[in-house]
C-alpha positions as CSV (number, residue, x, y, z in Angstrom):
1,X,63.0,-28.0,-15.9
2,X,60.4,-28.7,-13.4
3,X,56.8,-27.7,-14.7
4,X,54.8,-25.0,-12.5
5,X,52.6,-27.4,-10.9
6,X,55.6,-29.8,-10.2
7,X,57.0,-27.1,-8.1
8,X,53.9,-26.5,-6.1
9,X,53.3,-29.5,-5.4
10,X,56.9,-30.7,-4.5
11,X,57.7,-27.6,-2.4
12,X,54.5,-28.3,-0.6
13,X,54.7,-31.8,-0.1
14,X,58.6,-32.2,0.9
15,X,58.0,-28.8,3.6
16,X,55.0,-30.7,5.5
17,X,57.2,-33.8,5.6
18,X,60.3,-32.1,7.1
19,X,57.9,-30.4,9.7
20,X,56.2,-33.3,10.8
21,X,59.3,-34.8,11.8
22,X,60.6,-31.5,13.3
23,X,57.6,-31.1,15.5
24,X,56.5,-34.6,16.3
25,X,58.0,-34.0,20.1
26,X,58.2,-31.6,22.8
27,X,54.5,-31.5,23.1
28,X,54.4,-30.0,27.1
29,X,54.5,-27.4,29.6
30,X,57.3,-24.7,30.2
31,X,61.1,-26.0,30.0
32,X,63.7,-25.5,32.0
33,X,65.3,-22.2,30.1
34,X,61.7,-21.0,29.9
35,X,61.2,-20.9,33.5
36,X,64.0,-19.6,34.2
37,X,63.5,-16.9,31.9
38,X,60.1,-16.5,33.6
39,X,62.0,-16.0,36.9
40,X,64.7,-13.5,35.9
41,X,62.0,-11.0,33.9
42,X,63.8,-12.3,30.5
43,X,62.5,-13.1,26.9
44,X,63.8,-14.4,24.4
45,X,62.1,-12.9,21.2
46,X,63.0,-14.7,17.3
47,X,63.3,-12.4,14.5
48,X,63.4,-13.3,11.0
49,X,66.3,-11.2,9.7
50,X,69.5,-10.0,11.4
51,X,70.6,-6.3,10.6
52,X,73.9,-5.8,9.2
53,X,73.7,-2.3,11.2
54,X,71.3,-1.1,14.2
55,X,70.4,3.0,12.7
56,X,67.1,2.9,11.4
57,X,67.7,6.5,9.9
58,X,70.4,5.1,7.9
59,X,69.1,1.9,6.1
60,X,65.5,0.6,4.9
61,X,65.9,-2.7,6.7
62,X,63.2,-4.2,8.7
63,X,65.2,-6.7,11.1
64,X,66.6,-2.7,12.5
65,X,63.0,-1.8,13.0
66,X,62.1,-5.2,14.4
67,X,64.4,-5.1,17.5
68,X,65.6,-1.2,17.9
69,X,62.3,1.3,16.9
70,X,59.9,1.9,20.2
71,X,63.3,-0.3,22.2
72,X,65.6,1.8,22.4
73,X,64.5,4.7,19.8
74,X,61.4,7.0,19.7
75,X,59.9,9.8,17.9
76,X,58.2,12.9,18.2
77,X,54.8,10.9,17.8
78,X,54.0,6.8,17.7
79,X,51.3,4.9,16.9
80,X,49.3,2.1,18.4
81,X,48.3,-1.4,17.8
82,X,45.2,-0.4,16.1
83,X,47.4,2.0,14.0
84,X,46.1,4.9,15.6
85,X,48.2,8.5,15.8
86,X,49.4,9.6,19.7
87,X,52.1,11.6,20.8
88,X,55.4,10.5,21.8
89,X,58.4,12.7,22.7
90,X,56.1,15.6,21.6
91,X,53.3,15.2,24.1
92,X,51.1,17.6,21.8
93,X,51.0,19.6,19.0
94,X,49.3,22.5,16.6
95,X,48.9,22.5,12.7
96,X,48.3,25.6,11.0
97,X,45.2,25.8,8.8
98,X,47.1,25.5,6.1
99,X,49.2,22.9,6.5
100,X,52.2,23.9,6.3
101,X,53.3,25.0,10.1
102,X,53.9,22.1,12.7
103,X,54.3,23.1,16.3
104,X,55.7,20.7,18.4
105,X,55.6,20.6,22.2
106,X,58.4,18.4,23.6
107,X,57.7,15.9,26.7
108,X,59.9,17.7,29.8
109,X,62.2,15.7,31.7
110,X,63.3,12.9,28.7
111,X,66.6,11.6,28.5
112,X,68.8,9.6,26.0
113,X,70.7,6.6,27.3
114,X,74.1,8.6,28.0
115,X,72.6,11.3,30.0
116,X,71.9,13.8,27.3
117,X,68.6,15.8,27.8
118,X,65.8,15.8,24.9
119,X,65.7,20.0,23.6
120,X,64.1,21.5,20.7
121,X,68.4,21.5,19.3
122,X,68.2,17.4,19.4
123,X,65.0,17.3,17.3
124,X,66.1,20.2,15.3
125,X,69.6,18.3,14.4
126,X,67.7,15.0,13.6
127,X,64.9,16.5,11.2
128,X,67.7,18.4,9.8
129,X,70.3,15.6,9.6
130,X,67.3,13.1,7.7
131,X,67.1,16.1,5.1
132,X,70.2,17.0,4.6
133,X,71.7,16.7,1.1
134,X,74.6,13.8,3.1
135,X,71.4,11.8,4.3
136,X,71.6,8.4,3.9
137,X,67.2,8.1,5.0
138,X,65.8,5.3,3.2
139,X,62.3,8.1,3.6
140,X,64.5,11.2,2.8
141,X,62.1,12.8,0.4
142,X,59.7,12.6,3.4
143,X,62.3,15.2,5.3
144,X,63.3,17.6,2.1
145,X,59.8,18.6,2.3
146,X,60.7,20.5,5.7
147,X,61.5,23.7,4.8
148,X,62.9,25.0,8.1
149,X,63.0,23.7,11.9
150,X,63.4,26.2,14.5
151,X,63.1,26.6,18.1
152,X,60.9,29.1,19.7
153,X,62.0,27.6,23.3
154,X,64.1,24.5,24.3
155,X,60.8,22.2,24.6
156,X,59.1,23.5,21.6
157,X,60.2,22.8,17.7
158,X,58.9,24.7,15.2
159,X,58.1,22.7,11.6
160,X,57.4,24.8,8.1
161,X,56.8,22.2,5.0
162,X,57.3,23.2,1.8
163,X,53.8,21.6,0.6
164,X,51.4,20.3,2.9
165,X,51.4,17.1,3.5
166,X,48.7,15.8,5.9
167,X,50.5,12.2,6.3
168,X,53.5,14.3,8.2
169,X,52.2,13.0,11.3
170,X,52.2,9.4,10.5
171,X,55.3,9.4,8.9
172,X,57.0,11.0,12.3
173,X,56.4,7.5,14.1
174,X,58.4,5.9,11.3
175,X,61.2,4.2,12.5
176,X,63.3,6.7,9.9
177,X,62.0,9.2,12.0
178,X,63.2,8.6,15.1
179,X,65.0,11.3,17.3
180,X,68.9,11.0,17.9
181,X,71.6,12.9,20.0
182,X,74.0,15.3,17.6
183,X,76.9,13.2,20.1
184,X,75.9,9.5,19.7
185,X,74.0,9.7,16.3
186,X,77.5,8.6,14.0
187,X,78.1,5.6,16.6
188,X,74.0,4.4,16.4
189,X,75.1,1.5,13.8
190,X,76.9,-0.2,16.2
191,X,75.8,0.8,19.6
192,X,72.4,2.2,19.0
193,X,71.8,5.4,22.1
194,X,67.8,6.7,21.8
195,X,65.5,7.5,24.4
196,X,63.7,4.6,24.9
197,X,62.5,2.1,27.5
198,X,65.6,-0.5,27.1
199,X,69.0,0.3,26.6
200,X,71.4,-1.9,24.5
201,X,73.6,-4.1,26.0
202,X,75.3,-7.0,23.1
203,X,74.9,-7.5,20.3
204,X,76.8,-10.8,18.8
205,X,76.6,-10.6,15.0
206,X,74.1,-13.0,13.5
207,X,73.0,-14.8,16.2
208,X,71.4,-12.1,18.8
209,X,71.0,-8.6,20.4
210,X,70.1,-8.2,23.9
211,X,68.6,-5.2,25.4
212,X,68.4,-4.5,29.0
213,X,65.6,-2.4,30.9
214,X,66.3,1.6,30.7
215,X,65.8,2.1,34.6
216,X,65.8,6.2,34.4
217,X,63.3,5.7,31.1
218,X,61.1,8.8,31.4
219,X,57.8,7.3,30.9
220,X,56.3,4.2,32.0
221,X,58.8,2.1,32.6
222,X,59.5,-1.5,31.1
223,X,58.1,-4.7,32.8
224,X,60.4,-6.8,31.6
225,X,64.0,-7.0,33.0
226,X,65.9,-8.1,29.8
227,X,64.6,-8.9,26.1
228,X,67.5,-10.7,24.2
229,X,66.1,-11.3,20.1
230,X,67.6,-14.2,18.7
231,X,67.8,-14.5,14.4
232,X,66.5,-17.5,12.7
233,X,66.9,-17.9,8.5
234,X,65.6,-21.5,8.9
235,X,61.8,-22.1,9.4
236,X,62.7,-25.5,11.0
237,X,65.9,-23.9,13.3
238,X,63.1,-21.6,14.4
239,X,60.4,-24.0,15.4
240,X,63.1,-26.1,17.4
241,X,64.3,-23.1,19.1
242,X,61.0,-22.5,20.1
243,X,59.9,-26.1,21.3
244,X,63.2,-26.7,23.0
245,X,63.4,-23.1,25.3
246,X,65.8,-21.3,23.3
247,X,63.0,-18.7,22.7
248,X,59.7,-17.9,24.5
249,X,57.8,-16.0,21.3
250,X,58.4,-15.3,17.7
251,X,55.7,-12.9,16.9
252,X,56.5,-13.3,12.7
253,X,56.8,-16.6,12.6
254,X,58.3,-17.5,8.9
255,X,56.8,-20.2,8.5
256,X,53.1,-19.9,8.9
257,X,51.9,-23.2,7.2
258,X,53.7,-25.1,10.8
259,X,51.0,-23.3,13.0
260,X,48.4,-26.2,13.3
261,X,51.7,-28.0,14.9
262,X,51.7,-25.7,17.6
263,X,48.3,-25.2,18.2
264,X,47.9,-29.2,19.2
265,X,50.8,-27.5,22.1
266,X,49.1,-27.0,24.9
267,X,52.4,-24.8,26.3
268,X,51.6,-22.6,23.3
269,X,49.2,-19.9,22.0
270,X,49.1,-18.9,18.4
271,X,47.2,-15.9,17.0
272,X,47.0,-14.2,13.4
273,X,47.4,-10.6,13.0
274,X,47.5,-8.2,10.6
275,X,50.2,-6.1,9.2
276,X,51.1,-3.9,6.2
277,X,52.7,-6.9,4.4
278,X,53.0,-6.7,0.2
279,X,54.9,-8.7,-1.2
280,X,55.5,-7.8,-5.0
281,X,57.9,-8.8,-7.8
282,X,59.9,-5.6,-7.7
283,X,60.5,-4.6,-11.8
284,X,64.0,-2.4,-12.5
285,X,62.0,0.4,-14.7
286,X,65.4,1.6,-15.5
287,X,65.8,-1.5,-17.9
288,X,65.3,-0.5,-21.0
289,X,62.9,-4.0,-21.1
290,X,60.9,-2.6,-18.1
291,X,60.0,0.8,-19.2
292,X,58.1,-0.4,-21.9
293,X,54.4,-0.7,-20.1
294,X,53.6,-3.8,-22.4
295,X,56.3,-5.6,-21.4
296,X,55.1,-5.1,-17.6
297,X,51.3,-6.1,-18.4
298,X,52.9,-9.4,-20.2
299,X,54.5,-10.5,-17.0
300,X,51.1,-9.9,-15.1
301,X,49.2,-12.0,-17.4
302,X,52.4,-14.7,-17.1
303,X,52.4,-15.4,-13.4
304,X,49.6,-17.3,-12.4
305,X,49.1,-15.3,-8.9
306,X,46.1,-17.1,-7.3
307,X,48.5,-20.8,-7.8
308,X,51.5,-18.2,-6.3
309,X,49.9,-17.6,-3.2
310,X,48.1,-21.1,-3.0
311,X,51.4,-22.6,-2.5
312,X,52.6,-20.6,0.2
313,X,49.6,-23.0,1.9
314,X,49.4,-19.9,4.6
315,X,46.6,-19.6,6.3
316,X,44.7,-16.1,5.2
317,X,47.0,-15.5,2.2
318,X,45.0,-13.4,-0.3
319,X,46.5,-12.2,-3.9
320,X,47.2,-8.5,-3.7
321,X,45.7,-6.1,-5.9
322,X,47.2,-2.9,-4.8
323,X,50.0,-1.6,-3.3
324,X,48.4,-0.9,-0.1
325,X,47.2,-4.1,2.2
326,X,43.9,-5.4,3.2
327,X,44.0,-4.1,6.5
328,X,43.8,-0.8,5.2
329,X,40.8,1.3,4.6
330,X,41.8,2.3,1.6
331,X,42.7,-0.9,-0.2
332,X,41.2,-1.7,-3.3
333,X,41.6,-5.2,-5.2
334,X,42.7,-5.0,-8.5
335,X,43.8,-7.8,-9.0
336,X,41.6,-8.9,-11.5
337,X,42.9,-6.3,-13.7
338,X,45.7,-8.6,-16.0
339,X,44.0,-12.1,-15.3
340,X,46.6,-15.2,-15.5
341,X,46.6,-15.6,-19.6
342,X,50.2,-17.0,-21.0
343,X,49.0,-16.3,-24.5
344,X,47.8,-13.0,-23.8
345,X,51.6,-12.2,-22.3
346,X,53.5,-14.6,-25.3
347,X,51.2,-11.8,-27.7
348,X,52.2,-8.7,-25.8
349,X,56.2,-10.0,-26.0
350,X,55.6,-10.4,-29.6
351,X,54.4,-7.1,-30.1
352,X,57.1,-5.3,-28.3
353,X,60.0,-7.5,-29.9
354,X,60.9,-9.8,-27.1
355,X,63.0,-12.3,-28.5
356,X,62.2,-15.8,-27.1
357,X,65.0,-16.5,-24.6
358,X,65.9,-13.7,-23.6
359,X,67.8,-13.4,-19.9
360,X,66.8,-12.0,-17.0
361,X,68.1,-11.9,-13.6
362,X,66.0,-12.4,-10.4
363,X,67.5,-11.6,-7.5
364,X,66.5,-13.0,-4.1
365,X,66.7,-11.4,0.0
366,X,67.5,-14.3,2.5
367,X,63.7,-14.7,3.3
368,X,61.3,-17.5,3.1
369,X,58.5,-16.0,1.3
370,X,61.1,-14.6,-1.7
371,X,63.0,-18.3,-1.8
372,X,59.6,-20.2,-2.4
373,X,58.0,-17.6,-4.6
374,X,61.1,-17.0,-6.8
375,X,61.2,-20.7,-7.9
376,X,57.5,-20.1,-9.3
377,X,58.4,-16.9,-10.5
378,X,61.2,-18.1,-12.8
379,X,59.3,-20.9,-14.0
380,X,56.2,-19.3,-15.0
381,X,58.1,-16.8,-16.9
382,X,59.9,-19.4,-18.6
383,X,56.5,-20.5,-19.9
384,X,56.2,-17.8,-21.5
385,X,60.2,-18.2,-22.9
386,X,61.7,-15.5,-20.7
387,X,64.8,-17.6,-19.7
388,X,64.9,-16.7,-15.9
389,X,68.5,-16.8,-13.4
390,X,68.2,-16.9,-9.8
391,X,70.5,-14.8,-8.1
392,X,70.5,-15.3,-4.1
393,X,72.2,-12.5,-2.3
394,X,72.8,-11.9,1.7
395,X,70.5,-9.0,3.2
396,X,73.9,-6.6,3.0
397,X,74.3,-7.4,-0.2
398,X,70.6,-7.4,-1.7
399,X,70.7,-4.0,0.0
400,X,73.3,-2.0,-1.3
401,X,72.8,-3.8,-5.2
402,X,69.2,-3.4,-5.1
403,X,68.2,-0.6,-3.3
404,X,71.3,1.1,-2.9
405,X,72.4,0.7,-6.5
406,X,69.3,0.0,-8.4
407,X,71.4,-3.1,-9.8
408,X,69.0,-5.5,-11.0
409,X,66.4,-6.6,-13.5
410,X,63.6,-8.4,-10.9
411,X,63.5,-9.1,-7.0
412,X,60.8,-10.1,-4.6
413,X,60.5,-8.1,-1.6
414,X,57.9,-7.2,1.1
415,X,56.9,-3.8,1.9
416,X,56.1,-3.2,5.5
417,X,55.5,0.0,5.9
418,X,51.9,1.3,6.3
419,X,50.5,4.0,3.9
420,X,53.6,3.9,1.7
421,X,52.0,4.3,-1.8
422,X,54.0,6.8,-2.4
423,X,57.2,5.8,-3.1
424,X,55.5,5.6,-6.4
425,X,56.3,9.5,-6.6
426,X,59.6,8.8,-6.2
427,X,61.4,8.9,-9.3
428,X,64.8,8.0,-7.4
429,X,63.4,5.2,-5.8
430,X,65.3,1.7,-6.1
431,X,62.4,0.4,-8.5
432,X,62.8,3.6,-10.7
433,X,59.0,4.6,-11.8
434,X,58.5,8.2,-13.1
435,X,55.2,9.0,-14.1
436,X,54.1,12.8,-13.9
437,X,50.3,11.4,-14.2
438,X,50.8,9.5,-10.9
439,X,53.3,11.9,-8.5
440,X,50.2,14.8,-9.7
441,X,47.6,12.4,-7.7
442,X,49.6,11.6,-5.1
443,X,50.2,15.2,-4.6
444,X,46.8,16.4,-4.7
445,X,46.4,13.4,-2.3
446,X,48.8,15.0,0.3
447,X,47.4,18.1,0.0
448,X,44.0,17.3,0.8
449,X,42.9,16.7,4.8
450,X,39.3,15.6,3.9
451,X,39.4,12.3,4.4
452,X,36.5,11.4,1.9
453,X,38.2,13.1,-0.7
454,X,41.6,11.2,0.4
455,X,39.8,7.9,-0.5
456,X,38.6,8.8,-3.6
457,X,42.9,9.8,-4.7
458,X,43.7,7.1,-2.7
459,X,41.5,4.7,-5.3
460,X,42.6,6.9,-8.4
461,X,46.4,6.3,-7.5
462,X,45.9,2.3,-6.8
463,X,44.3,2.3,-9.9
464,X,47.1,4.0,-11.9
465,X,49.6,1.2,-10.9
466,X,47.3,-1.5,-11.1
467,X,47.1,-0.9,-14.9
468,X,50.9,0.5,-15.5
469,X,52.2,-2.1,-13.5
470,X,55.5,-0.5,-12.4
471,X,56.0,-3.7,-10.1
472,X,54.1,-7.2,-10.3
473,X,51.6,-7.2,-7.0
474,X,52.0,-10.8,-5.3
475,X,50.2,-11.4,-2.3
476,X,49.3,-10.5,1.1
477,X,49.9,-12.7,4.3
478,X,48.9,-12.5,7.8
479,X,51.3,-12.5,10.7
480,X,51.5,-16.0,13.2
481,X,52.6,-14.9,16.1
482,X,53.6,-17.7,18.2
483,X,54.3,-17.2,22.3
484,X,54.8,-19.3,25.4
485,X,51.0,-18.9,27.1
486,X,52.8,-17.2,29.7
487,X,54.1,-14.5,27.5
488,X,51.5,-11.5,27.7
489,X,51.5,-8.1,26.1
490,X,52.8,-8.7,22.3
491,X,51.2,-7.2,20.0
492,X,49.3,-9.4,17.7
493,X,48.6,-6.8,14.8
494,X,50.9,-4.7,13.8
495,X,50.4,-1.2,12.1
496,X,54.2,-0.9,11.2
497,X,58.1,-2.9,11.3
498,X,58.4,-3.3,15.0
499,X,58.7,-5.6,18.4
500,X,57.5,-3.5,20.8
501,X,58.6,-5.1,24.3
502,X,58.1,-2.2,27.0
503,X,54.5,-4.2,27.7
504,X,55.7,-7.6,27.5
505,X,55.4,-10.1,30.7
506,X,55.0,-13.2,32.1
507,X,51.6,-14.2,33.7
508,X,49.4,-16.6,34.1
């Protein structure tokens, strides 16, 4: 077995020595594909995962959100690059004083892709259809808080929680959230119909979906004529498709540490954003290993986080302390809270009765970031004589044995969604944590609209898990968004899962 600083120092080493040979041509202007892809209002766009199905309301997966949510879907509201809160399909709307009474007023004249007009009915069947018991919403418990949708009028919907909850709004411009016809909803998965800008048009399994430009879209329309996105596992498959034409812009680029090679590129601009990106190693609390709190603390103290995100050798890559990202007002950094001490997490095993050797699983997504961290992972915890298997599973796969199933003992994910701390109140969620001490904050956090006092439960609940540690808090990393400099309009930070194209042109 490979020691931990073997394994940094390899994984390093061999990746910058594949790259340089990868990117040592192409240095130049605009190819032949680019231009003509300039000419015909085209762009090809690389994403990092390709969905196994194209309804955001029906699975958690970000490559769905990535290409399909402000495309072809919208919601009642939407938010900006800055992360702000403006309306959408409901071009405005009233909040009773206390809370619990949403009155929506829809945008007149909006149709889905087939023709069907947007009524108080359609938004009424897809709040209801996201809450009802059948609902396969990867936010569901977001929706059984609505106690009732009714319509006083066919442009205005009528909203009564069961509890206030003043993050309602936000959540709404969740891709989960979206709004779908009652006649195309069950077909979304393959042949997604919304109300957006573009329309689909193909999709070939694996290897790309292109959308085309939604000519009767009821609000400003697109500039571009077609955006095809194109799905890359390999870091190296990706940069090639980039310097040879096959793409014009990959605004998540997975491999960050190749930037400097593209930045010598004079046909290139690269820029660093921020998203809500955590990566964490994910802890089954179901396990009757994991709901002993020790047992969690020991594997802080095991992984050696600050060497973890080290070797990713990305540029801005900070440990994470909290499961809420730096770009965020309310983060807080805890993570000095278990410093990296093997002797301290060999005691803590001890204590509990952890025989030396005993098995775990970790399984792995088909993602970059889990691949190079997972290695680390199992080593470090073999240190401290956890024996460790790695288990690599396609995205359909890791979705319904992980998430779907709660199958597991570890994984590494990403969280991407912004302000989603509380899936911690979940007791049903895939990670299984159920602590009355923690869903009492968070709901005294959704009941309050102060925003002072929100920061202050905000703290107190980042707090909680950074001392229970119902999952391991990696790191955080900032996007490297990659374009032709011809490609304008992407958004460089990005407040939420998404590739929003409807701004997107070529220029000078």
């Amino acid at each position: 077995m490979f020691s931990v600083a073997t394994l940094r120092v390899s994984k390093k080493t061999g990746l910058r020595i594949v790259l340089g040979l990868a990117l040592s041509y192409a240095l130049g202007g605009m190819t032949s594909s680019a231009m003509a892809s300039a000419q015909d209002g085209s762009v090809a766009v690389g994403v990092n995962i390709s969905p196994a199905t194209l309804d955001p309301t029906t699975n958690p997966s970000e490559g769905i959100r990535n290409v399909t949510y402000a495309n072809i879907y919208e919601g009642l509201t939407a938010v900006d690059e800055q992360g702000a809160i403006h309306p959408l399909l409901a071009q405005a709307w009233s909040i009773s004083p206390d809370g619990l009474h949403y009155t929506f007023f829809l945008h007149p004249g909006v149709h889905f892709h087939d023709g069907t007009p947007l009524t108080c009915a359609t938004v009424k069947f897809s709040l209801d259809r996201a809450r009802s018991p059948e609902s396969l919403n990867p936010q569901k418990l977001v929706f059984e808080n609505i106690q009732d949708v009714s319509c006083s009028s066919d442009m205005t919907v009528l909203v009564t929680l069961r509890t206030a909850h003043a993050s309602f709004l936000s959540e709404l411009a969740w891709a989960d959230a979206v709004i779908v016809a009652p006649q195309s909803a069950s077909g979304n998965a393959q042949h997604p119909i919304g109300t957006g800008p573009f329309i689909f048009k193909d999709w070939k399994r694996a290897e790309s979906i292109t959308l085309e430009k939604n000519q009767a879209y009821w609000g400003t329309p697109a500039k571009l004529n077609a955006v095809t996105f194109r799905f890359y596992t390999e870091p190296l498959a990706a940069a090639n498709a980039l310097l040879d034409g096959q793409l014009d812009a990959y605004p998540s680029f997975p491999a960050p540490e190749m930037a400097a090679r593209f930045e010598q590129n004079s046909a290139f601009v690269v820029k660093q954003g921020l998203a809500p990106f955590k990566a964490m190693l994910a802890l089954n609390n179901r396990r009757k290993l994991f709901a002993q709190p020790l047992v969690r603390q020991a594997l802080m103290y095991a992984l050696d986080r600050a060497g973890i995100t080290e070797a990713m050798d990305i540029p801005g890559a900070l440990v994470l302390g909290s499961h809420m990202s730096p770009e965020n007002p309310n983060y807080t950094d805890l993570s000095d809270v278990y410093p990296y001490n093997p002797g301290k997490a060999k005691a803590l095993l001890k204590q509990v009765g952890v025989e030396p050797g005993t098995r775990l699983k970790l399984v792995l997504p088909p993602i970059g970031y889990a691949h190079t961290t997972g290695e680390l992972v199992a080593a470090y915890l073999e240190q401290i004589g956890l024996n460790v298997t790695i288990v690599q599973l396609e995205w359909p796969a890791w979705l319904a044995q992980v998430f779907g199933h709660h199958d597991f003992d570890m994984t590494i994910i990403a969280h991407t969604e912004p302000d989603d701390i509380g899936i911690y109140a979940r007791k049903d969620y895939y990670f299984g944590y159920n602590n009355s001490s923690f869903q009492a904050l968070y709901a005294a956090y959704e009941a309050e609209q102060d925003p002072v006092k929100r920061h202050t439960l905000s703290v107190q609940m980042q707090e909680k898990l950074a001392h229970d540690v119902p999952n391991v808090f990696l790191f955080f990393v900032p996007r490297t968004n990659i374009a032709r400099r011809e490609v304008k309009g992407l958004w460089n930070r990005l407040p939420l899962p998404a590739t929003p194209m409807s701004n997107v042109f070529w220029g000078q």
